[in-house]
N, C-alpha and C positions, 0 to 999 in steps of 0.2 A: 358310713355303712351301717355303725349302728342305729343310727337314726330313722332309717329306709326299712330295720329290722325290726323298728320301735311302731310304727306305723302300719307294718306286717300282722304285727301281734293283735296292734287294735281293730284289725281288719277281721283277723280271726274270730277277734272276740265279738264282734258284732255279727258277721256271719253266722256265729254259731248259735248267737240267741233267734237269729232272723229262720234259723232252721228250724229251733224247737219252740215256735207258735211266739216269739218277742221274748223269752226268754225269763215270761213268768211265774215260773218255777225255780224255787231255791238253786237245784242241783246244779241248773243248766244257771243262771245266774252268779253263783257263785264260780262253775268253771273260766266265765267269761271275765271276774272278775279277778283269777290266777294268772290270765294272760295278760288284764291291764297293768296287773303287779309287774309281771316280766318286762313290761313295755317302759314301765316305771325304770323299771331296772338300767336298760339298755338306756337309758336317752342318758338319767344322772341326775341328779339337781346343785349347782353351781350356788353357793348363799351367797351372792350379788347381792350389794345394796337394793339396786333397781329390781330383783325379784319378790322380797320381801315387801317393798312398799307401792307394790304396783294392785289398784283395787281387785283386781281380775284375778289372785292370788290371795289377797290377804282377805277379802268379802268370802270365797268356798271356803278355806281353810276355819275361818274364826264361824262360819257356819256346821261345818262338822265338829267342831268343841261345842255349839251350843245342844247341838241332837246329841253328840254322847254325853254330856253334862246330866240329860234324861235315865239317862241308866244308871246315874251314881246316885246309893244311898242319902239321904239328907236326913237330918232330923223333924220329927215332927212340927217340935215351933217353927223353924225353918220353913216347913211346906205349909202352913196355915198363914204365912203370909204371901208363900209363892204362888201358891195354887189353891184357895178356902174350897173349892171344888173336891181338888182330891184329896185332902185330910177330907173330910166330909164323907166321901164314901173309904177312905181306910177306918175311920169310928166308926161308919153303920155297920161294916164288915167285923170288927174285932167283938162282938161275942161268939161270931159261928168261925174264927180262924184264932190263930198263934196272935195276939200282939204284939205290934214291934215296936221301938221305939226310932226307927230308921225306915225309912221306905224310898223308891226312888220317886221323880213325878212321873213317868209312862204307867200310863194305865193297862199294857200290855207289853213287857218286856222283849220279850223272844220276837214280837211283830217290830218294835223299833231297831232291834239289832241285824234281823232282816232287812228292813231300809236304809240304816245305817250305813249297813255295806254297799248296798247300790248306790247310796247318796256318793259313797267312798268313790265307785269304780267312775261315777261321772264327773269329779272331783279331779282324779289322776288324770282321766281321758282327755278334760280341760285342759290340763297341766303338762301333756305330754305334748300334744298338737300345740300350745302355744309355742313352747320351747322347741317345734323343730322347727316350725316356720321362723321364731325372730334368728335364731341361727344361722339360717339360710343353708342347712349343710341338705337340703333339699327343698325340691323346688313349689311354689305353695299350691301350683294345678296338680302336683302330683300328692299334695296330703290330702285338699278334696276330693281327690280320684276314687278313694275307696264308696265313699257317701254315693257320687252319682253311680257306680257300679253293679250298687246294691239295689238302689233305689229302680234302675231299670233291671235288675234280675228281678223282682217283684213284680215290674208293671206287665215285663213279657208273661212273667206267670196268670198275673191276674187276668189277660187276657189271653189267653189258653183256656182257663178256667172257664170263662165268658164262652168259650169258642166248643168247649165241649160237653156244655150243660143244655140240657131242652128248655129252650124257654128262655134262655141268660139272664141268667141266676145271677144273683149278687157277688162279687168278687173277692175276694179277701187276699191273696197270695198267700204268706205264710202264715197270715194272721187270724186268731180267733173272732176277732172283732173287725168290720168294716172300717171303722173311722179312725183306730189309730193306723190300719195300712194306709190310706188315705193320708191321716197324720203324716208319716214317713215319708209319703209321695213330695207332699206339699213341701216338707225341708228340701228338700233337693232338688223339686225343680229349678227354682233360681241359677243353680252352678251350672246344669249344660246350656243356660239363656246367655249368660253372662261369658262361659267359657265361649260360646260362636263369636258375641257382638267382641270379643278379645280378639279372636282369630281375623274378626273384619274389620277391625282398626290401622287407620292410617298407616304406612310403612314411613318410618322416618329418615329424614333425608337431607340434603339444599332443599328441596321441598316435598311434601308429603306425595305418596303415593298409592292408587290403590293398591290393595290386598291380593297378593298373588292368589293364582287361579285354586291351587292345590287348598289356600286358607281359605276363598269360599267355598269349596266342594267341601271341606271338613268342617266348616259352622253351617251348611246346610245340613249335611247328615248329622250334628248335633241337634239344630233346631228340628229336627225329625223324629229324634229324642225323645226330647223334651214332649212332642207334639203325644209321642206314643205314652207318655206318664202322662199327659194328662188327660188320655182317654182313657187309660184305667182308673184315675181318682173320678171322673162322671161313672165309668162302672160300677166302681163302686158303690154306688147311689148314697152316700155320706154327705150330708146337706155342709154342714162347718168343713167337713175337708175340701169341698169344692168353693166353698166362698173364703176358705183360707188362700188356696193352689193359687185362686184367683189376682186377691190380696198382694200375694207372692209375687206376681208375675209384672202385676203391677207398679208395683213399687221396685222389680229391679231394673223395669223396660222404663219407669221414670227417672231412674239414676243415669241411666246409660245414655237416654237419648239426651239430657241435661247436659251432662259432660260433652257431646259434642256440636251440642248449639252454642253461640254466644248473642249477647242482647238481653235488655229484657220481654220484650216483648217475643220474641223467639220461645223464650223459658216459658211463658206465659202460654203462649198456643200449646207445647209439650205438654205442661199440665192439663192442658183441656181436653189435648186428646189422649191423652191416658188416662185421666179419670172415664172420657166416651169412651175408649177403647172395654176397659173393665167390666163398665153395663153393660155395654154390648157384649160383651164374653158371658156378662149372667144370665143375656133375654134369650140369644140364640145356641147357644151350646149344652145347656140341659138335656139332656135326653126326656121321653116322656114320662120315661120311668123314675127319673128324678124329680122333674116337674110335679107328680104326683105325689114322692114323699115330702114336697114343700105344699103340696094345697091340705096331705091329709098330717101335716105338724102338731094339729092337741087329738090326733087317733090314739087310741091308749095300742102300743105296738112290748116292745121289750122295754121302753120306760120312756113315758108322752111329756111334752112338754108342762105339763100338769105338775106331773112327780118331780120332775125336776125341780120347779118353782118351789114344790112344797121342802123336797128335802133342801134345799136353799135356806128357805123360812128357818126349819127348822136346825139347821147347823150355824145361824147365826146366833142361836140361844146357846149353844154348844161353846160358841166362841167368848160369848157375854163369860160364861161360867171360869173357861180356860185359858182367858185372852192374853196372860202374864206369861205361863210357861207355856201354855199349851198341854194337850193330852196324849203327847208323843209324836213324836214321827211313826207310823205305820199303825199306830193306836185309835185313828178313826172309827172303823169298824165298832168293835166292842165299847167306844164310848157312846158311837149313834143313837144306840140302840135305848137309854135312857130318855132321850129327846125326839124319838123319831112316832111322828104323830100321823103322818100319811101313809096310806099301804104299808101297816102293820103287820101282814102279811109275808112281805117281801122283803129281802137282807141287802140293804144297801151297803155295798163294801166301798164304796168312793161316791165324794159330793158332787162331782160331775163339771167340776167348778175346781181349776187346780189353783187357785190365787186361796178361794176360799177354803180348801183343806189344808195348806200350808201355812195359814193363819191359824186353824182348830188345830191342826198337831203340834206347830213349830213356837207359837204365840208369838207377840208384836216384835220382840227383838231377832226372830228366824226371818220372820216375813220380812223384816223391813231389810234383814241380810240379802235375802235370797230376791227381793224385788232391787235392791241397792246394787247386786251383782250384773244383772240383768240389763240397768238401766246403763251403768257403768259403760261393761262393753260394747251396750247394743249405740250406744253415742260415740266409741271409740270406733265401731263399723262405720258412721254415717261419716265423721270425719275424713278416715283413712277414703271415703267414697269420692267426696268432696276434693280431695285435695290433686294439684296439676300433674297432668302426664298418663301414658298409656300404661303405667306399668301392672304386672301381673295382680297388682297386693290389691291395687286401684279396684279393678273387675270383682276380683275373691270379697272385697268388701260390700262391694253391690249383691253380690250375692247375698251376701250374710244376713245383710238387709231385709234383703226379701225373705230368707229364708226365718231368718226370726219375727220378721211381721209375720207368717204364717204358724209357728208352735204361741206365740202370743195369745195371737186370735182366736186359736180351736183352742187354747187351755181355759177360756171361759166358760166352756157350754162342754169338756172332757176331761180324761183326765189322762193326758199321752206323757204328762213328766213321772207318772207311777207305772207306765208300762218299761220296762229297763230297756228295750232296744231302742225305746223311740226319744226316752232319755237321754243316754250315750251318744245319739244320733244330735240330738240339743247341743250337750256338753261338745261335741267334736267342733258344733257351727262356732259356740263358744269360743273354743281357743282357736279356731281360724280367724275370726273376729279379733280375740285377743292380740296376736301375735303378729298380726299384720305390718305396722307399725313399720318396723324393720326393714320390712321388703323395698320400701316406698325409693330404695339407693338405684345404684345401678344395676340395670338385668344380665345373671352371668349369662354361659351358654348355654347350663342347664335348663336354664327358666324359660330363657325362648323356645324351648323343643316342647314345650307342653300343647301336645297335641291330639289327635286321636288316638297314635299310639303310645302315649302314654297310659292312658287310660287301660289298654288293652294289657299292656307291661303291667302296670300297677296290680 
C-alpha cells in the first residue's frame, strides 16, 4: 500500500510542476520536491548489500556529494589548484570586496543550491521508482502509468490549443517553451507502443495463442494514443522533438519486432524496415509548417542555428578554464557572460547543449558521473529487453529504450534535463530501467491486469 502511496506522491509532484509552466520556478519546484521527500518517506530505504553497490545508486548519489562539495568553503591554495579560473577572478575581485581566505568553487551559490535540490528531487524520484518496481509490491505498467497519463493530458491539451487558435498557432500544453513539451512527449511515447505490442503478445499455453479480442481492442485504443501524442509533438513544430518522437518510436518498434522474430536473416529484414519505416515517418508526416521550420534552420527566429554554434564555441573556452571542478551546477549563466562573444546583446541562461553544460558546471568528474549513470542504466534497459519471454519488465524495458534514445538526442541541440519536470520525467524512466531487473520472475496477478484500466485507476 505504501508503495502505491509512494508513486501517488510522485504523480502529484509532477503534476503539479506540469500545471505551473514545468515547474521552473523555485516555489513550485521546491513544492514538488516536499512530496518527492514524502515519497522517499513512504517507500523506506533497506541498506542491502546489493543497494549500496548497484551503479544506478551509487553513480546519483556520489554525483550529488560532488555538486554540494561546490558549496563547501575551501581554502585558497586549495582552489588555485582546483579551479586557477576561480581564484583568478576571487583576486581581481578582493580590492573592491571583504577578502577571504575561504571561498567555495560556485561561482554563484544561491543558483547551485537551487539545482542542487532539483538534482535532489530526480535523484529520489530515481530511487523511489526503482525500489518499487524491484519489490514487486506493484505492478511495473502501473509505475509507468502516471508518465503516459500525463504525457496524453498534454497532447489532448496541445491540441485543443491547435484547435482553438486562428491560424494553428504553435502548441505548447503547459509549457512555456515548445520543445521541452515536445521533450516530454517524446519520453513517453515509447510506453503506450510497448504497452499495446504487450497486450498483443502471444497467450501462453500447450501452444501459443492469439491475443483475446478485449487485448486487441485495448492495444488499438492504445496505439491511438500514442497516434494522438505524436500529432501534437508535429504541432508542436519543434524540429529535435520530432526527430527525437521519431528516434523513439523507432527503436522501440525495433525491439519489439526483434523479439518476435527468430533467424538471422528475419532480424535482418526488421532492421531494414525500421530503419525505412523511420525515414519514411521523417518525408511524409511533417506538416508544412514544420517542413518550413526545417528549410528556414539559420533564420535568426528566438536563437538560429548560428547562435547556437556560437555559444557552443564559446562555452568550450568556458570549459578549457573550469574543466576540473567546474563553475557550479546552476552557475552557467553568470559565468557565460565573461566568454560569451556572439550576440552580446542577448542573456544566454543555458548552452542549449545539456552534455556540454554539465561538463562547464559539473567539470570531468560530474560529467563522467552523470554520463557513467546514463550509460549504466541505459545498457541495463537494452539487456532486461534482450532477455527470453513475454514478461511485463520485458516490454517496460523497450520502452525505456526508446524513451531514453529520445531525452539523449534532444539534450544535444536543448536543454530538457534543466527544465525540472522534464527531468523528473528522465529520472522516473531511469528507475523504471533501473529496477526492472527483478520483474524478469514469475507474473503475479497483479501484473497481468495491467491494462486500460489500470491506467485509468492510476
Amino acid at each position: 500500500m505504501t508503495k502505491a502511496v509512494a508513486i501517488g506522491l510522485l504523480s502529484a509532484a509532477l503534476g503539479w510542476m506540469l500545471l505551473n509552466f514545468a515547474g521552473v520556478e523555485a516555489r513550485d519546484s521546491n513544492l514538488a520536491l516536499a512530496l518527492i521527500g514524502l515519497a522517499a518517506c513512504c517507500v523506506g530505504w533497506r541498506a542491502r548489500e546489493d543497494n549500496w553497490r548497484a551503479p544506478a545508486v551509487v553513480l546519483p548519489v556520489a554525483l550529488l556529494l560532488i555538486a554540494a562539495g561546490q558549496m563547501v568553503p575551501l581554502p585558497l591554495g586549495l582552489m588555485s589548484h582546483l579551479s586557477p579560473a576561480r581564484a583568478e577572478l576571487l583576486q581581481a575581485l578582493a580590492p573592491v570586496t571583504d577578502a577571504a581566505s575561504w571561498a567555495p568553487l560556485s561561482n554563484q551559490v544561491s543558483a547551485t543550491w537551487q539545482r542542487w535540490l532539483q538534482l535532489l528531487g530526480c535523484v529520489l524520484t530515481l530511487l523511489v521508482v526503482r525500489t518499487v518496481v524491484r519489490e514487486r509490491h506493484l505492478g511495473i505498467w502501473r509505475a509507468a502509468a502516471p508518465l503516459m497519463l500525463m504525457a496524453l493530458a498534454e497532447a489532448v491539451l496541445g491540441l485543443v490549443q491547435y484547435g482553438m487558435t486562428e491560424g494553428g498557432e504553435v502548441v505548447t500544453g503547459t509549457y512555456a517553451n515548445r520543445n521541452h513539451f515536445a521533450g516530454l512527449l517524446a519520453m513517453s511515447l515509447p510506453f503506450l507502443v510497448a504497452l499495446a505490442a504487450w497486450r498483443l503478445r502471444p497467450v501462453e499455453g500447450h501452444r501459443k495463442r492469439r491475443p483475446a479480442v478485449g487485448a486487441t481492442v485495448a492495444a488499438c485504443l492504445l496505439l491511438g494514443l500514442a497516434a494522438g501524442i505524436l500529432c501534437a509533438t508535429l504541432l508542436s513544430l519543434s524540429r529535435m522533438g520530432f526527430l527525437s518522437a521519431l528516434a523513439a518510436l523507432g527503436t522501440t518498434g525495433l525491439l519489439i519486432l526483434w523479439a518476435r522474430v527468430e533467424g538471422r536473416r528475419l532480424k535482418g529484414a526488421v532492421v531494414i524496415a525500421a530503419a525505412a519505416t523511420v525515414m519514411a515517418g521523417a518525408v511524409f508526416l511533417p506538416t508544412d509548417a514544420l517542413i518550413g521550420r526545417f528549410a528556414s534552420i539559420a533564420v535568426r527566429e528566438d536563437l538560429s542555428k548560428d547562435d547556437r554554434v556560437r555559444i557552443w564555441q564559446d562555452t568550450r573556452q568556458l570549459v578549457a578554464d573550469y574543466g576540473v571542478a567546474g563553475c557550479g551546477l546552476g552557475a552557467y549563466e553568470p559565468t557565460f557572460v565573461r566568454y560569451q562573444r556572439g550576440s552580446p546583446m542577448q542573456t544566454v541562461n543555458f548552452a542549449h547543449n545539456d552534455y556540454l553544460q554539465v561538463l562547464a558546471e559539473l567539470g570531468v568528474l560530474g560529467f563522467v558521473l552523470v554520463v557513467g549513470a546514463g550509460l549504466c542504466v541505459s545498457w541495463s534497459a537494452v539487456r532486461n529487453a534482450r532477455m527470453a519471454g513475454d514478461s511485463p519488465a520485458r516490454y517496460v524495458a523497450m520502452a525505456c529504450c526508446g524513451s531514453l534514445t529520445a531525452i539523449w538526442l534532444h539534450s544535444l541541440v536543448d536543454f530538457n534535463l534543466y527544465v525540472p519536470a522534464n527531468s523528473m520525467a528522465a529520472a522516473w524512466v531511469l528507475g523504471l530501467a533501473a529496477g526492472s531487473r527483478t520483474e524478469a520472475g514469475p507474473k503475479t496477478a497483479g501484473q497481468e491486469s495491467a491494462t486500460i484500466e489500470d491506467l485509468a485507476s492510476t
